[in-house]
N, C-alpha and C positions, 0 to 999 in steps of 0.2 A: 295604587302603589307601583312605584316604578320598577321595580326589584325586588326576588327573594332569593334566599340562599341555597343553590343548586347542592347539593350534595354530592361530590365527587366517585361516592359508590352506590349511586342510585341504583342503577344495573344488575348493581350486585343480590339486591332485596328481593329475597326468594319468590315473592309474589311475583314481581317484574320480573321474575327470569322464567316465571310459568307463561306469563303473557307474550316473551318474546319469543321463547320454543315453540311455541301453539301459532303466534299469528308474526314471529319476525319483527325488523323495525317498527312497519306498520302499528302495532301497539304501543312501543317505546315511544312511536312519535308522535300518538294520539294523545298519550298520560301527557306529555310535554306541553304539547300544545295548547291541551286543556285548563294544567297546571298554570301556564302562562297567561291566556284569557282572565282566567280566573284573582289571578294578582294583580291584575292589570286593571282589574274593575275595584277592587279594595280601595276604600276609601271611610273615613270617619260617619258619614254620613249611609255606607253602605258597606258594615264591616262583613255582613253575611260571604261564607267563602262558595257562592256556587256559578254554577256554566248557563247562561243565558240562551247561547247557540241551540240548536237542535242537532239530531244525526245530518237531517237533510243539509242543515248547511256547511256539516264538516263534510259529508260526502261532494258535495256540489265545488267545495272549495280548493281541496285536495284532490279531486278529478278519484275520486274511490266509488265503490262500489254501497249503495246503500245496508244491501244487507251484510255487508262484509262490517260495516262503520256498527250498525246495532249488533255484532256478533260480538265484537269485540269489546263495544261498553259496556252488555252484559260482564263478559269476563272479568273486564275488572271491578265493576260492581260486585262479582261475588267471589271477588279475592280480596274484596275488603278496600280496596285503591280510593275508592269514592264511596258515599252512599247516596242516596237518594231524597230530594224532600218529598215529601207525602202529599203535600199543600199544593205545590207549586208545579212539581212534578220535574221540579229541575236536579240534577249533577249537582252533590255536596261533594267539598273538598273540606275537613274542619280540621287535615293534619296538615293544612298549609300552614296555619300556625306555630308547629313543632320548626318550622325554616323560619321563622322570627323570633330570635331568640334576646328578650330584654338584654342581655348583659354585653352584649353586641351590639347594640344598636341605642343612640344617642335621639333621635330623630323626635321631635315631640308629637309630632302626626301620627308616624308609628307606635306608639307609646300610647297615644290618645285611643287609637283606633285599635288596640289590642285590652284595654281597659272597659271600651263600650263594650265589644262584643262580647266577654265573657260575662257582662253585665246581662247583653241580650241574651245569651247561652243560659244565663241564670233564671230569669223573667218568665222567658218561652217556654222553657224546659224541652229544648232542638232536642231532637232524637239523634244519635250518632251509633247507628247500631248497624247489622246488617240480618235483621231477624226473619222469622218465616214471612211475613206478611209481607215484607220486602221482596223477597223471592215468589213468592205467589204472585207479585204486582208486577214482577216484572215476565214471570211466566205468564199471565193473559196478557200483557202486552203482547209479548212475539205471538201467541195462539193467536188475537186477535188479525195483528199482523199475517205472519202468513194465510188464512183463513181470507183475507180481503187478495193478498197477491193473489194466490191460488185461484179466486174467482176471477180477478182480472184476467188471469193466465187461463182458464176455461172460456172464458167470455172471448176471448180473441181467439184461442186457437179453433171455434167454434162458428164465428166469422171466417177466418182464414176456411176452413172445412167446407163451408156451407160455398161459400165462393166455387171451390172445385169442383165440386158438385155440381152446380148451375153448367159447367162446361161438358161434365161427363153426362149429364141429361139432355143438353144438347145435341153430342154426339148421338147419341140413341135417338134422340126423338128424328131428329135428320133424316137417318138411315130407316129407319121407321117409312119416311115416308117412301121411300124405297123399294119396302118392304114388311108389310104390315103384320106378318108373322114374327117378323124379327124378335126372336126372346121371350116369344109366348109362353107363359106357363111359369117363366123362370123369376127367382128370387131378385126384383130388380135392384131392391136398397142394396142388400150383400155386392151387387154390384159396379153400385154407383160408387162404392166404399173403396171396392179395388182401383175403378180405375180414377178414380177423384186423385188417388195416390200416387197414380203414374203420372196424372197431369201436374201436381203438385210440383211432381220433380221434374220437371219439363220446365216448368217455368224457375222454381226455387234452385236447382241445382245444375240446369242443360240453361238457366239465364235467358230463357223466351220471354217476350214481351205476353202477358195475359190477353190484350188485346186482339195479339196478331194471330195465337192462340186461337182464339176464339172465331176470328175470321178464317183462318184455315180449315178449320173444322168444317163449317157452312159451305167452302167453297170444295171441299174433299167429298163432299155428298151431295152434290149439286147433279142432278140425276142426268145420264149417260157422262159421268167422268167415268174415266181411267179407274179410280181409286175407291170407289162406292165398296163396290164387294173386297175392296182388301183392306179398307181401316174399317174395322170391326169390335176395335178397344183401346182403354186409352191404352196399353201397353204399347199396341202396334201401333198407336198415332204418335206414342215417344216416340219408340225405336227408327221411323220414320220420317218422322219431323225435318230432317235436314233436305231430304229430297220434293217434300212436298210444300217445302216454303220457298224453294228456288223454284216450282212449277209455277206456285201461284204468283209468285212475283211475275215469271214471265207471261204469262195468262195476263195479269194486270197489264204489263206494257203493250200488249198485240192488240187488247182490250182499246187501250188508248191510241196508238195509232188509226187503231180501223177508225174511231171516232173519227180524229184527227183528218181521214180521209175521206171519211165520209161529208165530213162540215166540210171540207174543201170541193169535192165533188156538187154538193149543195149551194157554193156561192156561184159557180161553175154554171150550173144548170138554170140559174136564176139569172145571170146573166145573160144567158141564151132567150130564157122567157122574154126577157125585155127586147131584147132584138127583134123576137118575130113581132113580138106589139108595134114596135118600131115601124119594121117591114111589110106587119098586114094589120093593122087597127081594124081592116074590114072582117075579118075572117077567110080568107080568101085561100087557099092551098098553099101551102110554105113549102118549098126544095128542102128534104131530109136531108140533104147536104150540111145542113145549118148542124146538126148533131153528130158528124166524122168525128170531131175529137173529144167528142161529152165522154 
């Protein structure tokens, strides 16, 4: 059906105006939209009036919020706007009908297709209610639903957890080798727990790379540094963090020069070998002169 009859004081329909107070346009433009899908599929051949779509792809579609999309279909589910098929599990609309009104409308399509379906309305015996078993159906839906987020939501933040952890265990084990007394005695989970949380926020909120993270750490207790005995937690390896990633950075570059000099030094020195071979292939006493500028 290409069109139905908008009703001028929709808005006004005390259901719709609970739906708009509670959730804003948002609602007003979900009923719409749905109403519209809905019409749009009407045909002789398919007078049934319901929503094919799912939450997800009005969510997906409309750039919304899933659970915001199933909060709100609840709602009007049980303000009566829609009801549900049972079967199918699909969004009835059966007062789209009341917006087709025979005495208005010439169309023999229309005509046709309002003849079948109360024919099928008759046949089936459709349920157009909104009884307990409805609202039960739709209360394990959400229980089910959140019950599956909520383990998503445990199962990550649980990952995420475990991750910090692995850092804050490093840190200790490090310093450990440092020091093999280190926290003898002491509650080490309660500990790993604090400072998992400091590393957390080192990375999650201070925006440090995990990796780099991780490599600081190793090279902060790399035995006779500066910093052994003074990072002692993650708190203090937060608080910290800015001065000990500019050390190690430059540790890194002096790191790589010395190489850099040393390889050079080494082609140097090779080059001199081949000289005296040059010089004395017998073995014969070479002038240490040859090595003034090695």
């Amino acid at each position: 059906m290409k069109w139905f009859k908008h009703m001028t004081d929709m808005s006004a329909d005390p259901k719709i105006k609970r739906a708009i107070r509670k959730y804003g346009m948002a609602a007003y433009g979900m009923y719409n939209i749905i109403i519209e899908r809905i019409s749009k599929n009407l045909t002789s051949n398919n007078p049934i009036p319901d929503f094919e779509e799912t939450a997800d792809d009005i969510a997906s579609e409309f750039n919304m919020d899933i659970r915001l999309v199933n909060e709100i279909m609840s709602f009007l589910l049980n303000q009566g706007l829609f009801s549900l098929d049972e079967i199918t599990g699909r969004i009835l609309c059966h007062k789209i009908y009341k917006f087709i009104d025979k005495s208005q409308t010439t169309s023999k399509n229309i005509l046709e297709m309002l003849n079948i379906y109360r024919k099928k309305i008759e046949s089936e015996d459709v349920m157009i209610n909104h009884d307990k078993s409805c609202n039960i159906m739709l209360e394990q839906n959400r229980t089910e639903q959140n019950k599956t987020e909520q383990n998503n939501i445990n199962v990550s933040q649980k990952m995420r957890n475990d991750k910090y952890i692995k850092l804050s265990k490093l840190l200790y084990e490090k310093h450990k080798e440092n020091d093999e007394n280190y926290l003898l005695g002491k509650n080490l989970d309660k500990i790993f727990d604090k400072w998992s949380n400091d590393i957390r926020l080192l990375v999650e909120k201070d925006k440090r790379e995990y990796d780099i993270v991780k490599e600081v750490i190793k090279w902060c207790q790399t035995p006779g540094n500066f910093w052994v005995p003074n990072i002692l937690s993650g708190k203090k390896l937060r608080e910290k963090f800015d001065t000990l990633l500019m050390q190690y950075k430059q540790n890194g570059n002096n790191q790589k020069k010395e190489k850099k000099e040393e390889s050079e030094w080494m082609k140097k020195y090779k080059s001199k070998l081949n000289k005296i071979a040059e010089f004395d292939p017998s073995g014969i006493e070479i002038d240490d002169s040859i090595f003034e500028d090695i």
